[in-house]
N, C-alpha and C positions, 0 to 999 in steps of 0.2 A: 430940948427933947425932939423937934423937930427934924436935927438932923441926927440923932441916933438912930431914930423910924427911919431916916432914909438909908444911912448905911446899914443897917438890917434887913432893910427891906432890899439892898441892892448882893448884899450875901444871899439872900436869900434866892434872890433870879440867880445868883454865879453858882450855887451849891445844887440849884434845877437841871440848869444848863451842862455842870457836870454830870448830874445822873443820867439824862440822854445822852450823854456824848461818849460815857465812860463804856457802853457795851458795846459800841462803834471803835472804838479803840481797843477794848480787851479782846474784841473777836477778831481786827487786826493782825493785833501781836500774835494771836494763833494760828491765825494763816502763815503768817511767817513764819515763825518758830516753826510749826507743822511741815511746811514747805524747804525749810532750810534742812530738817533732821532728813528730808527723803532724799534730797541732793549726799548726803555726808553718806546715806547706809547704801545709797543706789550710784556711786560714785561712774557705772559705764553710762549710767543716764545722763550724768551731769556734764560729763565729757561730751554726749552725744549731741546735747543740747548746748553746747559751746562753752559752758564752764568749766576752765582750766582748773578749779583749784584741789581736784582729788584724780589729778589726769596719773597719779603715779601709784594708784592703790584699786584693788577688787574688793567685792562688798563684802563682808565678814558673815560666812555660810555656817556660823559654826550655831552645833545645836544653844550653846548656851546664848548666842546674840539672838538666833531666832526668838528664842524665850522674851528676852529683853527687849525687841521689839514688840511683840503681842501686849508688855507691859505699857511700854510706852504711848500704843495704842489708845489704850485703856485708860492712859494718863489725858492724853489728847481729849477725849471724848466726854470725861471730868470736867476740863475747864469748858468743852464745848457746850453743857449741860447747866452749865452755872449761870451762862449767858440766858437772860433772855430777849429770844427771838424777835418779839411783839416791838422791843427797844430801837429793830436796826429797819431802815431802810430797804423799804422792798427791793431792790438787787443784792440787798446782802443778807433779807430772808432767804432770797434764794439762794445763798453763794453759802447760807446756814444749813441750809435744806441739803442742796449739794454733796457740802463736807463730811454731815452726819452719817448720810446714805453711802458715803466710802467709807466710813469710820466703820460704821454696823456689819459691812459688807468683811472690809477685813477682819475682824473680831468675831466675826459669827463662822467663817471658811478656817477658824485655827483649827477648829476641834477637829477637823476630816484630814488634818495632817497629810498634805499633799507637797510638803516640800519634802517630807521625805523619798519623795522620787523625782531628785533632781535632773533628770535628763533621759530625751525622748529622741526618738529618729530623725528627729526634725533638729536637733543640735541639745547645746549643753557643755559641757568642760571641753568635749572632745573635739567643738569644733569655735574655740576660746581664739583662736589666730582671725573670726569674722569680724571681731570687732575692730579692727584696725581700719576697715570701710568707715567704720561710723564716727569715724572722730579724726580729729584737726592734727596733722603730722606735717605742719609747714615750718617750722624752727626747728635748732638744735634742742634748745628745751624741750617741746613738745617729743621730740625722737628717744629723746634720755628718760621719759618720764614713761614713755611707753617701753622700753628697754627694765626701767623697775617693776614692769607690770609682769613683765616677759620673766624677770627673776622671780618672781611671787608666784607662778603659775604652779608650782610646786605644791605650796601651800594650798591654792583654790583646788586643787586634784585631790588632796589629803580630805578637806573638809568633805568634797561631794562623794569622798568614799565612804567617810563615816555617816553622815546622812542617810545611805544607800544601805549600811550596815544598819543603822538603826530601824530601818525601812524592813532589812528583810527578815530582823529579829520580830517585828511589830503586825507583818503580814502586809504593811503595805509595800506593795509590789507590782512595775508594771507588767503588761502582757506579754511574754517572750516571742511574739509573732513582729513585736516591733522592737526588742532588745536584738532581735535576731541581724539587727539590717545596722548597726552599730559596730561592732570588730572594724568589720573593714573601714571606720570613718576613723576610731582609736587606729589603726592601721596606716592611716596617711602621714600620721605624725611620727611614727617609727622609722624615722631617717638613717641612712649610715653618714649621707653628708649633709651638712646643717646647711647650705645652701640650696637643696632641694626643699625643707622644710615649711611650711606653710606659715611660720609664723617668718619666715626670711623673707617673705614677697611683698612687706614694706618697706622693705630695704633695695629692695631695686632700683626702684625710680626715686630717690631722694629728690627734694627739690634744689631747683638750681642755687636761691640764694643761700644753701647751704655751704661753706666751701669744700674744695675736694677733700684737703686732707682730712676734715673734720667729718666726711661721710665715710672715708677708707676705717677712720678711729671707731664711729657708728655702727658699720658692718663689723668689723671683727669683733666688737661689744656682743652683738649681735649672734653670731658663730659663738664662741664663748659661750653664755648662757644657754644655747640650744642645745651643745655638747654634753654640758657638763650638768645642765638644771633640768630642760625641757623635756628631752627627749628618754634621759633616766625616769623621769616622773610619769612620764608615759606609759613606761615597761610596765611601770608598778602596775599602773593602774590597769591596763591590758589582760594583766599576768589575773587580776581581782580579777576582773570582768569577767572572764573569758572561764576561770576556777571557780569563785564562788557565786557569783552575782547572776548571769546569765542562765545557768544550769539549775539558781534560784526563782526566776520568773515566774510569773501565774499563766497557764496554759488558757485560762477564762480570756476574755476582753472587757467583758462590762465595769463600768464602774459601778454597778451596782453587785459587782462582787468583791468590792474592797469593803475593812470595817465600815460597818455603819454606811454602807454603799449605795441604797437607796434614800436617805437622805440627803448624802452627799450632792446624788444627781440631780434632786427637785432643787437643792441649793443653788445648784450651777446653774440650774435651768431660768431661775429668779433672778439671776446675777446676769448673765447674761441677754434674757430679751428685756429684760425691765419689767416685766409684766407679773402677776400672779396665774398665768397657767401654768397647768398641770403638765406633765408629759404627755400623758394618756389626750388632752387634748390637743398638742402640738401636732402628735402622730396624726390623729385623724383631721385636722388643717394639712399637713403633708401628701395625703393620700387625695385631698381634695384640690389640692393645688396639682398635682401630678395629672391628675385626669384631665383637668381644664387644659391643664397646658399640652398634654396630649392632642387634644383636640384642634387646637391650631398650628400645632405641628402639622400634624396630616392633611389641612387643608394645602399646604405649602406640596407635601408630596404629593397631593390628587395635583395640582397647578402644575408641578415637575410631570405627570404623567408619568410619572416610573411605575413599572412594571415587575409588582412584588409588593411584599410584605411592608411594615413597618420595622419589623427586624432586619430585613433585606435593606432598608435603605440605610438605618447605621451600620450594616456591614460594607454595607458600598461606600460610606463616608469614610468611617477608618480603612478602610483599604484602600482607598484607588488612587493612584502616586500624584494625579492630578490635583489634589489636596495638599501635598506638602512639598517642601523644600526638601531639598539636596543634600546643602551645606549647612551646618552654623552662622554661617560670614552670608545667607542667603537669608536665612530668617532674623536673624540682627539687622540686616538693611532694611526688612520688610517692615517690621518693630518700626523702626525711627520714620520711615515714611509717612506708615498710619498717622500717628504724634503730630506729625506736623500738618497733616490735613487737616485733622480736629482742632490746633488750635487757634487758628485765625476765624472758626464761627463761634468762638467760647460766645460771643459780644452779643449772639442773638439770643442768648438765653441767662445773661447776667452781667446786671448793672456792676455788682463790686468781682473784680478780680484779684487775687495775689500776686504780692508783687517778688516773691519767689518764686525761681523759675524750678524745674528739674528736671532731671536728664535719665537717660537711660542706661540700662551696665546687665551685664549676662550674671545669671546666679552663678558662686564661686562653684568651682569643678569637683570639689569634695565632697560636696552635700548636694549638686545636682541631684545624683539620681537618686537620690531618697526624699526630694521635696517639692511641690506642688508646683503649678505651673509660673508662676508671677507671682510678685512681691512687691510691696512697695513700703520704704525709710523715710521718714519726714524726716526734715530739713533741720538746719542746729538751729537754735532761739536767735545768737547772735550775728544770723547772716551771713557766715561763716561756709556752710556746705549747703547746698541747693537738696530739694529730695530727689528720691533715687526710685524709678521704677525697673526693677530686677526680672528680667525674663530667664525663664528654661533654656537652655540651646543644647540641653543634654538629648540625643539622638531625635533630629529634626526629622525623620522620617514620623514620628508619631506626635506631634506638633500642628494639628490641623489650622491650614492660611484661612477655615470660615470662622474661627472664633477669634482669631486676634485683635479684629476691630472691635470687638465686645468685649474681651478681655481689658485692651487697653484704655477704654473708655474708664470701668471699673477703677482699675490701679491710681491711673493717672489723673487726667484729663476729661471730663468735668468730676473722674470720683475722687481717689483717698487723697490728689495732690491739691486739687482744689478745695476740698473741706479742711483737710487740717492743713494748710497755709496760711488759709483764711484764719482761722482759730487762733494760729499762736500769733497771729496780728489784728487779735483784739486786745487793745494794750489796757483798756480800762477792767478787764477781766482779772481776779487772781489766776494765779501762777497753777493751782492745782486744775482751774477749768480748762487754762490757755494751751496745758500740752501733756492730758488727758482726756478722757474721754468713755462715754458710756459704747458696747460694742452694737449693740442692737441700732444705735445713729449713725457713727461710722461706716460700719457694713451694711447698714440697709441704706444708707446716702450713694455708699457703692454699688449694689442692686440698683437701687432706683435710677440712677443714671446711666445704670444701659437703656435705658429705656429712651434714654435724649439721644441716644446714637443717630435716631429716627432724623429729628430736627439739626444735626450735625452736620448731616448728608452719608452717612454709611446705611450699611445694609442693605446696600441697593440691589443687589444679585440673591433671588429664591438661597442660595447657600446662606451667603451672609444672614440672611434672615433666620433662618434655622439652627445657624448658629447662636444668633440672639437669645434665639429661644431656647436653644440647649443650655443657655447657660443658666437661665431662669429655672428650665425643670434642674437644672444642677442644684440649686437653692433651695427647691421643693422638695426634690428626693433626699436632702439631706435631714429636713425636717423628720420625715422616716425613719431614715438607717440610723441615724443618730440618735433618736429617743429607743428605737427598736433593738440597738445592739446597749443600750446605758442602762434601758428599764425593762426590756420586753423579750429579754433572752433571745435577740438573732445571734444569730453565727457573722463571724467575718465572710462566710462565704454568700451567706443571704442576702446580709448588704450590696456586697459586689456585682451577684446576678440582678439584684435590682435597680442598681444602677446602669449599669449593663442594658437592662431593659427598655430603659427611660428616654436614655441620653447618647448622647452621639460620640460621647468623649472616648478617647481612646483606653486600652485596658491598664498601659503604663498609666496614663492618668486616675483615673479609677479607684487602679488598685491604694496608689500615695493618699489620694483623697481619703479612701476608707480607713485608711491606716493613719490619717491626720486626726483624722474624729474619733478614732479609737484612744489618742495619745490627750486630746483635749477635749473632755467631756463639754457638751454645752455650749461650746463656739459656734458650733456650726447653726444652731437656732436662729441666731440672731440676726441674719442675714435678711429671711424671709420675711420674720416679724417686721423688722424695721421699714425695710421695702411695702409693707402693704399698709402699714402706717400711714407713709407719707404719702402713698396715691390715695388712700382716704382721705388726708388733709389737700392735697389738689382737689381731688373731684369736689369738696362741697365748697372749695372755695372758686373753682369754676360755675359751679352749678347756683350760687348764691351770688357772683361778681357779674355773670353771665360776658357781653361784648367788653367791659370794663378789667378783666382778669387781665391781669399782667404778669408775664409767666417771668420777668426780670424779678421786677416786685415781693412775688411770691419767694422765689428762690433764694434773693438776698435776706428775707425775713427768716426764712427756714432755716439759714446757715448763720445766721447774723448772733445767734445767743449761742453758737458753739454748741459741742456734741450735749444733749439733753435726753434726759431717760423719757420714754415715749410718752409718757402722761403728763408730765411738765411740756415738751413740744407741743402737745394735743393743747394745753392751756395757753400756749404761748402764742401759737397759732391760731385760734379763736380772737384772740385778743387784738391779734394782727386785723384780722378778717372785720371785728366788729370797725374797727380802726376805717378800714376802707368804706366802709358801707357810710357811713359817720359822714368822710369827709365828699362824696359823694352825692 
């Protein structure tokens, strides 16, 4: 009998042992499973992020797959619900927490049906030849698979038509004030010779281990398809545009004039900072931040002694030639120099650095003049492409040299290259944290670190400083115009004069700016929120650390769990803080 009790009793630890392990394992498999389905529907991501294996196919835009994803969501979020949480591991409470809140987030944004307006002034089908930047084109393979991409493009035109149709049957509709600045992007791809073609200018510089005759075979693949696929499919889509779609537009901007459009916007607005404010309370943090920052602006112009207005001196900034460059080939040099100044004091403000580098590249000349000043593309997952900070060089006379140091801090160096580098080389992380992200940490990681310019060494000239700060009220005023023209019925023109009022930025900037935040509701929030987050989470951990504050420390900790919605940071960082006081 004695040893039945024991094998019983030893079933019986193995059958325990199973039930703890078993939600550790099934929540697993759903990350993967979950993970693996968004690489198959998101096939330019998968590329972008160095996975070859869907390098020869676009994502299926068709209304019936849309459907089927929102199911599949749904299916997702079944098994995710089955689990319980209490079972797993606090990193993988969180990494449950995490998952859910993207699951809810996608599943609750179907109902405002916002894919049916597939493409804004900022890109979209028409400007489908951009993705060749973002993805790996060093083999014959790799060339051929994007050559089947290049045939298909047909197809992706068809689908974002009928989207666009079902869009105008349904009333959703974007603003024709930003459909207006489109033709001419549908226009660049209207070649008579396929050599001129934009989708032909990865075909120029083939790499060398290619051999020739196989890049002569390449090109004329190439030519081919343009002829006979690309640039047919284009017309089409032109001929729509330009007939029905365009002439369809909503004359409004708000999105609180689409169906159900003031919901819409409190959704964005939640999705975007993480938080539970209102608009109505964003706005008036915006008007509140705008003054403040007001205020030390002007001390900078009493120290200038200028003689005049506060409107008078951003007229003298955008104007006086002494601010800008000449050439292109002058503000590209300027660009790379900054960069390199910055990056040999990264070491006085952080312990862990990425071990991806990135480089810099001028925004493509097609979509120039319709998009913001700087950009910046993380890097592939597999080491493969460095990231990219993409500057403006579309007419450098309006390109002011006092914000570039502030700008470049942002993009790059210590902002969006150094946060998500670091991110996707957190290797003990899932896949959905490592190379995603909430925008309210991202952007406001970018915010906050103009602030490090200071300890950098820039800003040293009353300009640069002011620049600083223009770009900070840029963040503030956006809080404004952005809830003011989505919930509070401004005008596009109201936005502009008060931007205009604010800020130093030039009026081609400006105007793109207003007309970005008209195209994407609720992005522009996130910026400020996040940004004053994290100086709340500095100051009390200065102010609680006192001579013992270690701004390495700090910063490693900040960045170390990867982008986090701001109440999870707010917890994580306490935790940090109690941590220090502890070992102290």
């Amino acid at each position: 009998m004695s040893v039945v009790r024991t094998v019983v009793a030893t079933l019986l630890i193995l059958i325990g042992n199973l039930s703890i392990a078993a939600p550790t394992d099934e929540f697993a498999v759903l990350l993967k499973d979950a993970w693996e389905w968004q690489l198959r529907e998101n096939p330019v991501m998968a590329s972008s992020l160095g996975d070859r294996r869907y390098n020869d196919r676009w994502s299926d835009s068709s209304l019936q797959n849309i459907e089927a994803q929102q199911q599949q969501q749904r299916d997702f979020m079944r098994r995710l619900l089955a689990i319980d949480p209490t079972q797993l591991d606090s990193a993988n409470q969180l990494n449950y927490e995490l998952f859910r809140r993207d699951l809810m987030t996608e599943i609750e944004g179907f109902q405002f049906r916002n894919y049916l307006m597939p493409i804004s002034q900022r890109g979209g089908v028409q400007t489908l030849d951009s993705v060749a930047e973002r993805i790996r084109l060093t083999t014959v393979g790799d060339v051929e698979d994007w050559l089947k991409r290049m045939a298909a493009i047909d197809q992706v035109i068809a689908q974002t038509m009928a989207l666009q149709e079902e869009g105008r049957k349904r009333g959703y509709m974007p603003p024709k004030v930003l459909m207006d600045r489109v033709p001419d992007q549908i226009a660049a791809q209207l070649v008579e010779n396929a050599e001129d073609s934009p989708f032909y200018g990865a075909f120029k510089n083939l790499p060398d281990n290619i051999p020739p005759a196989e890049q002569e075979r390449l090109r004329a693949a190439a030519k081919k398809i343009i002829d006979s696929s690309i640039v047919p499919a284009y017309r089409d889509f032109a001929r729509y545009f330009s007939e029905t779609y365009l002439p369809a537009s909503r004359a409004s901007i708000g999105a609180s004039e689409l169906p159900d459009g003031k919901a819409f916007y409190e959704y964005r607005t939640r999705v975007y900072t993480t938080t539970p404010m209102t608009p109505d309370e964003i706005h008036r943090l915006g008007l509140s931040e705008v003054k403040r920052i007001r205020g030390e602006m002007q001390l900078i112009i009493d120290d200038l002694e200028f003689a005049g207005s506060f409107t008078d001196f951003l007229e003298f900034l955008r104007n006086d030639p002494q601010f800008y460059y000449e050439t292109p080939e002058e503000l590209f040099d300027a660009y790379l120099a900054i960069c390199k100044r910055i990056d040999p004091e990264l070491v006085k403000l952080f312990g862990v650095l990425p071990r991806m580098p990135y480089g810099l590249r001028p925004i493509p000349d097609n979509i120039a003049p319709d998009t913001t000043t700087a950009y910046y593309n993380q890097p592939a997952a597999d080491g493969s492409r460095a990231g990219y900070y993409y500057v403006n060089l579309y007419k450098p006379e309006v390109r002011p040299k006092y914000e570039m140091e502030v700008l470049s801090v942002h993009e790059a160096m210590p902002g969006h290259h150094l946060q998500i580098a670091l991110q996707m080389e957190l290797g003990d992380m899932p896949e959905f944290r490592r190379f995603s992200g909430f925008t309210a940490f991202t952007e406001g990681w970018g915010l906050y670190s103009e602030s490090l310019g200071y300890d950098l060494g820039l800003y040293k000239d009353p300009y640069s400083r002011f620049g600083a700060l223009t770009y900070e009220m840029w963040r503030a005023v956006r809080l404004v115009v952005d809830t003011g023209m989505h919930y509070k019925g401004w005008t596009r023109q109201q936005a502009i004069d008060f931007f205009k009022e604010n800020a130093a930025k030039t009026e081609l900037d400006i105007i793109n700016e207003i007309d970005r935040y008209i195209g994407w509701p609720g992005q522009a929030l996130a910026y400020k929120i996040g940004q004053l987050k994290m100086l709340e989470l500095r100051r009390t951990a200065e102010q609680t650390l006192g001579d013992a504050f270690d701004i390495r420390a700090f910063h490693d900790a900040l960045l170390g769990g990867g982008a986090l919605p701001l109440e999870v940071l707010e917890t994580r960082m306490h935790r940090w803080l109690a941590g220090q006081i502890t070992v102290d």
